[in-house]
C-alpha positions in Angstrom: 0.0 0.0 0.0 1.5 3.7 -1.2 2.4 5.6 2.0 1.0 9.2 2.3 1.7 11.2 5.0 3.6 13.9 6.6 7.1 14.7 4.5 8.5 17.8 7.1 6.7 19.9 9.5 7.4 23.3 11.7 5.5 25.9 13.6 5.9 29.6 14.9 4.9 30.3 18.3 5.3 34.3 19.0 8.5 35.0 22.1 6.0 37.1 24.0 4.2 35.9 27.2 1.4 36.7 29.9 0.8 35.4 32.7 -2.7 34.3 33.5 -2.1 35.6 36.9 -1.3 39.1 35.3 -4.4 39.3 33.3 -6.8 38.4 37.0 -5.1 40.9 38.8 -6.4 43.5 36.1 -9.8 42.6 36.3 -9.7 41.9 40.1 -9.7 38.3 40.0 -8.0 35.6 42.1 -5.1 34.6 39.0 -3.5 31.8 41.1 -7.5 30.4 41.2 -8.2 31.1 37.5 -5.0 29.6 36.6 -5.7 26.5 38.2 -9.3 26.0 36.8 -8.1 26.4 33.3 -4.9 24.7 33.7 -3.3 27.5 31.7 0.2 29.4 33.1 0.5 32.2 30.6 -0.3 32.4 26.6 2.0 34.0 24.0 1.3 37.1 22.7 2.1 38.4 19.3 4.0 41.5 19.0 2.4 44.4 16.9 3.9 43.2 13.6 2.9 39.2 14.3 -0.7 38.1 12.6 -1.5 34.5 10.7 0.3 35.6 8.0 3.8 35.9 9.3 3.2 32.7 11.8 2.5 30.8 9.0 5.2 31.8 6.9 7.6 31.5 9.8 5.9 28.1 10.7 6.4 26.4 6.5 9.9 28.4 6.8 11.2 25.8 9.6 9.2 22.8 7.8 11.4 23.5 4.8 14.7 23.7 6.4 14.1 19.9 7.9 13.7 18.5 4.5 15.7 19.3 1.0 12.0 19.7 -0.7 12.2 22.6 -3.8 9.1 24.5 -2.8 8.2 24.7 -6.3 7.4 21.5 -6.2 4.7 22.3 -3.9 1.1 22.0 -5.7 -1.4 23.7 -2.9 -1.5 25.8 0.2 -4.6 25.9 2.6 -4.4 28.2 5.5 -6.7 27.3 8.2 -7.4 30.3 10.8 -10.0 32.2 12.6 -8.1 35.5 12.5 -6.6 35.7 9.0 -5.4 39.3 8.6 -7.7 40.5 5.4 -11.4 39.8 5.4 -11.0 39.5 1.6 -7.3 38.8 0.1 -6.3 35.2 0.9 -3.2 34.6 3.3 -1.9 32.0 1.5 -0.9 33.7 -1.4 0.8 35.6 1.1 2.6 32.0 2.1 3.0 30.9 -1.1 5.0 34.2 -2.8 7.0 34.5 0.8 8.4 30.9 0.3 9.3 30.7 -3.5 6.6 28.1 -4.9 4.9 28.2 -8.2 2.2 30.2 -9.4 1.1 26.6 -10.8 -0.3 26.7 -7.7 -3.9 25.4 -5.5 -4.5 28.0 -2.7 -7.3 29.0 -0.2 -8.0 30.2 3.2 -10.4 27.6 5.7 -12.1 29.1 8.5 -13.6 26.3 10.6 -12.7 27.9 14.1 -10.1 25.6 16.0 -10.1 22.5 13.4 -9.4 24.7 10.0 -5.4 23.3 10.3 -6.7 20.0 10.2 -9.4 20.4 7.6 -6.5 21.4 5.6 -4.4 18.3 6.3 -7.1 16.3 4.7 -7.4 18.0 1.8 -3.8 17.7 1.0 -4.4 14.2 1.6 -6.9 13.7 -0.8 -5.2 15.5 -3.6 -1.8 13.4 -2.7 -3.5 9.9 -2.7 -5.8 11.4 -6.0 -2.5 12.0 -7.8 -3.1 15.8 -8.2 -0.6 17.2 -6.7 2.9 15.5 -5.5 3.1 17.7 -2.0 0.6 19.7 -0.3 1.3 22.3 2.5 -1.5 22.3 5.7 -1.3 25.2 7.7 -3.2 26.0 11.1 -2.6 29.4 12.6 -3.9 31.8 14.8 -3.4 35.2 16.7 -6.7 34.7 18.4 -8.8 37.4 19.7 -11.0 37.9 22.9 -12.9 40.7 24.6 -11.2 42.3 27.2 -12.7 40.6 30.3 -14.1 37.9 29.2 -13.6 33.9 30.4 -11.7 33.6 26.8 -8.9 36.4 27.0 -6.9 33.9 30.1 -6.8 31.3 26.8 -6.6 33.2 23.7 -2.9 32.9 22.2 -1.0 33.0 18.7 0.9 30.2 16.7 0.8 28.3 14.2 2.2 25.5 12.7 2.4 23.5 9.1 2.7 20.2 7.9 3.7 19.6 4.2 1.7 16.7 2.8 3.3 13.7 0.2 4.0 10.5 -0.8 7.6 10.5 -1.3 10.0 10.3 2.6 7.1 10.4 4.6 7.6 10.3 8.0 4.2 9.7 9.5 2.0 8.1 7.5 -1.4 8.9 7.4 -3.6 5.5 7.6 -6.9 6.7 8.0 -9.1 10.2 9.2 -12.4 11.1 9.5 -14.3 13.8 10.6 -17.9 14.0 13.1 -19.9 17.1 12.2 -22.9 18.8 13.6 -24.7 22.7 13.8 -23.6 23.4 17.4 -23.3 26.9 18.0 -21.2 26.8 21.1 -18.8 30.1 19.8 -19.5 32.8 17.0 -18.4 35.7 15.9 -20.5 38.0 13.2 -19.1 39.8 10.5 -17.8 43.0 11.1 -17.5 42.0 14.9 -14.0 42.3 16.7 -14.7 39.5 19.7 -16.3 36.2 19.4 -18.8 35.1 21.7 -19.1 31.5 23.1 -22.1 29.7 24.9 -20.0 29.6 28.5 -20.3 25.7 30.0 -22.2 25.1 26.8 -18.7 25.0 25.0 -18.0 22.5 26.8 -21.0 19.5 26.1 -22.5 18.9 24.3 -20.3 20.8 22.2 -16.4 20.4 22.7 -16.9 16.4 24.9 -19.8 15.3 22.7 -17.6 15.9 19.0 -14.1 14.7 20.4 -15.6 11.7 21.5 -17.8 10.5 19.1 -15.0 11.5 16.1 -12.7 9.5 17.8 -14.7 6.5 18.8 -15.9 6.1 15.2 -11.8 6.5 13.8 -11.1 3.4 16.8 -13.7 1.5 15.4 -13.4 2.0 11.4 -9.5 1.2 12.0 -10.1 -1.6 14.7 -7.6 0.2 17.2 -8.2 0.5 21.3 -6.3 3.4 23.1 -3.4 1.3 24.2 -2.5 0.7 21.1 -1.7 4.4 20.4 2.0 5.7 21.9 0.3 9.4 21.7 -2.8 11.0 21.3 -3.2 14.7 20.9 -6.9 16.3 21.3 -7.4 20.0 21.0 -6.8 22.0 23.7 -8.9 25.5 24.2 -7.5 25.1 28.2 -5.5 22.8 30.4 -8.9 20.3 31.5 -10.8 19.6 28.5 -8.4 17.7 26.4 -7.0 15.3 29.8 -10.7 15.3 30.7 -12.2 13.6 27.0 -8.3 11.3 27.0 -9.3 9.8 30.2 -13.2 9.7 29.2 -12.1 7.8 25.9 -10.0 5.4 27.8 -5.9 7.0 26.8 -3.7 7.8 29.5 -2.0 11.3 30.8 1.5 9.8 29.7 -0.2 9.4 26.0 -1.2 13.3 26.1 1.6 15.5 27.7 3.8 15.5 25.2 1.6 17.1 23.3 -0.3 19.2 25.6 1.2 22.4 25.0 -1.6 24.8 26.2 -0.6 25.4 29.8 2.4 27.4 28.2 1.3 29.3 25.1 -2.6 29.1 25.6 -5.0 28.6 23.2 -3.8 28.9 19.7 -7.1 27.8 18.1 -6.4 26.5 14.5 -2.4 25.6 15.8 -3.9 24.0 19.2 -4.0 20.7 18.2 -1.7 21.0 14.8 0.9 22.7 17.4 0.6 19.2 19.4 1.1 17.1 16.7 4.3 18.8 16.1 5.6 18.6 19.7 5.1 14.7 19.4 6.8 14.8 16.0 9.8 16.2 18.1 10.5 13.5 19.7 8.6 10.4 18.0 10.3 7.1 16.7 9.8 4.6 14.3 7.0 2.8 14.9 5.2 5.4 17.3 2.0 5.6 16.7 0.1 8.9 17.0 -3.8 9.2 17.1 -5.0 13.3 17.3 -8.5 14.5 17.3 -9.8 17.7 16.5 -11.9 20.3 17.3 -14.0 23.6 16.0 -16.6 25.2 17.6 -19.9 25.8 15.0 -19.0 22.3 15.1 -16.8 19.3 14.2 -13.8 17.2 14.9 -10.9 15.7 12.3 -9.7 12.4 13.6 -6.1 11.5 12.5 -4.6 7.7 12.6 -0.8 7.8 11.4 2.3 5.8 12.4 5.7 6.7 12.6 8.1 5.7 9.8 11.8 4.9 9.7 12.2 8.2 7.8 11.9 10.2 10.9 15.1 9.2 11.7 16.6 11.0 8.6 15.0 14.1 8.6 16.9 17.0 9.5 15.1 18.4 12.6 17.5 19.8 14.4 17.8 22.4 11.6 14.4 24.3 12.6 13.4 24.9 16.6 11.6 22.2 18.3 8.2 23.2 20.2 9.8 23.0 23.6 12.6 25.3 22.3 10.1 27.7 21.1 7.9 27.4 24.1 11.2 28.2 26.3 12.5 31.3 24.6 10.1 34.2 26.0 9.8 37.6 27.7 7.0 38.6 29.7 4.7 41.6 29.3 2.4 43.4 31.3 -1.0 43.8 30.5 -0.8 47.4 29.3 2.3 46.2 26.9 -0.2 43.2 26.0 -3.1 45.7 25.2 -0.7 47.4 22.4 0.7 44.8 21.0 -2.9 43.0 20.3 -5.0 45.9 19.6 -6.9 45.1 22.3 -9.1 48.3 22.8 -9.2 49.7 19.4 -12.7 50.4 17.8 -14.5 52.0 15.0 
């Protein structure tokens, strides 16, 4: 059977840093207590000249340097994000022009809140395994946005991170996904509105626990796995509880999720939460590991993800781009008023 999968991967996570405790004190909170409940330490924060655009270059930047790919052999770029910089002009023409590939080129921006990354991974899947296009480039990427205040702006982060899509040196393959879709509108934000609003424990179930687990059940079942036979499993994280909460619920264990449970350090990332993950595991994964990641976007669905870990790994050059935990380590911390100019916070029209 042809092997398609993962060829090289990267992400960008922004240097910058709040600590949740920092954000409380503002709105007269107790931080150490809301850092605890949401199981979140500090997000990043990007800096005034950071948005999806540059993450996303930055992030398909370091997949490039861990593999000797020509990015004109490239055939398609789909940027999935929430918060892509122009309401009309697409980002990844932006990616594409930044990174030398071909105007013979696929493109188009996904917007599917927090799963978009991983809508776009299946898509380049398809068009691999079709025979379209030789390598595809998935990106997930985010400077998310929440109102000042609200339960969301302790989570709400930015990075992003890509995965470039083939048949040729994979080094995950790809052996089955699926995706569990309903009209849940748990979190929404209207045209022309700057912050989303979300449907408080409703995000939770049956929107976040009730699409999680019934996209991954149905990916155990269709490829005849159980959770012990996965080495990691990465679910999206919108805070510290909810993705050890549905692992345990579906039967995997904490040592299967905290390698790639990133959020108690950078926050939410929305479209990179779960893509960012991935990319943590990919750090550090062998031959043979086997990785199962699930999904998830509010409005709502979750991508489930079956791959195993090739001998390939073991000859790609990752040492040549930062690894997650190197990116997560090299920060600088801001206060909130530094936090509210870099983000924009309290502009209006």
């Amino acid at each position: 059977m042809e092997e398609i999968g993962i060829v090289s991967y990267g992400a960008h996570i922004p240097r910058f840093r709040i600590k949740a405790e920092v954000i409380a004190a503002v709105w007269g909170k107790d931080g150490a207590a809301i850092s605890r409940g949401l199981g979140i330490i500090e997000k990043s924060v990007p800096s005034i000249d950071q948005d999806t655009a540059t993450i996303s270059v930055e992030a398909i930047r370091a997949a490039l340097k861990r593999c000797t790919l020509n990015p004109v052999e490239i055939g398609a770029i789909y940027v999935g994000s929430e918060s892509h910089p122009y309401a009309v002009k697409p980002t990844g023409t932006i990616v594409g022009e930044a990174i030398g590939a071909t105007p013979d080129l696929m493109v188009a921006d996904y917007e599917f809140a927090c799963k978009a990354g991983t809508a776009a991974i299946q898509t380049c899947f398809g068009f691999v395994k079709a025979g379209m296009i030789e390598y595809g480039v998935a990106i997930g990427a985010d400077t998310s946005q929440a109102a000042p205040g609200d339960a969301l702006e302790y989570s709400a982060s930015a990075g992003g991170a890509a995965f470039i899509i083939g048949r040729h040196k994979v080094i995950a393959t790809i052996n089955h996904t699926l995706s569990y879709t309903t009209d849940t509108p748990d979190f929404w934000r209207r045209a022309e509105m700057k912050y989303p609003s979300h449907g408080g424990r409703f995000t939770g179930e049956p929107a976040y626990y009730k699409h999680i687990t019934n996209c991954a059940t149905k990916l155990m079942e269709k490829v005849g796995s159980k959770p012990q036979d996965y080495t990691y499993a990465i679910f999206h994280q919108p805070n510290g509880k909810f993705p050890v909460n549905v692992a345990k619920k579906l039967g995997f264990s904490f040592d299967q999720v905290k390698q790639g449970l990133m959020v108690p350090y950078i926050g939410n990332t929305y479209s990179g939460a779960s893509m960012i993950g991935l990319a943590s595991v990919l750090d550090v994964a062998k031959p043979g590991d086997r990785i199962f990641m699930t999904s998830y976007g509010s409005g709502a669905g979750s991508d489930g993800f079956d791959m195993t870990v090739t001998d390939q790994i073991t000859k790609l050059s990752r040492e040549n781009a930062p690894t997650i935990a190197q990116l997560v380590a090299d920060k600088e911390y801001v206060d909130y008023g530094q936090y509210t100019k870099m983000t924009n916070l309290l502009f209006w029209e």
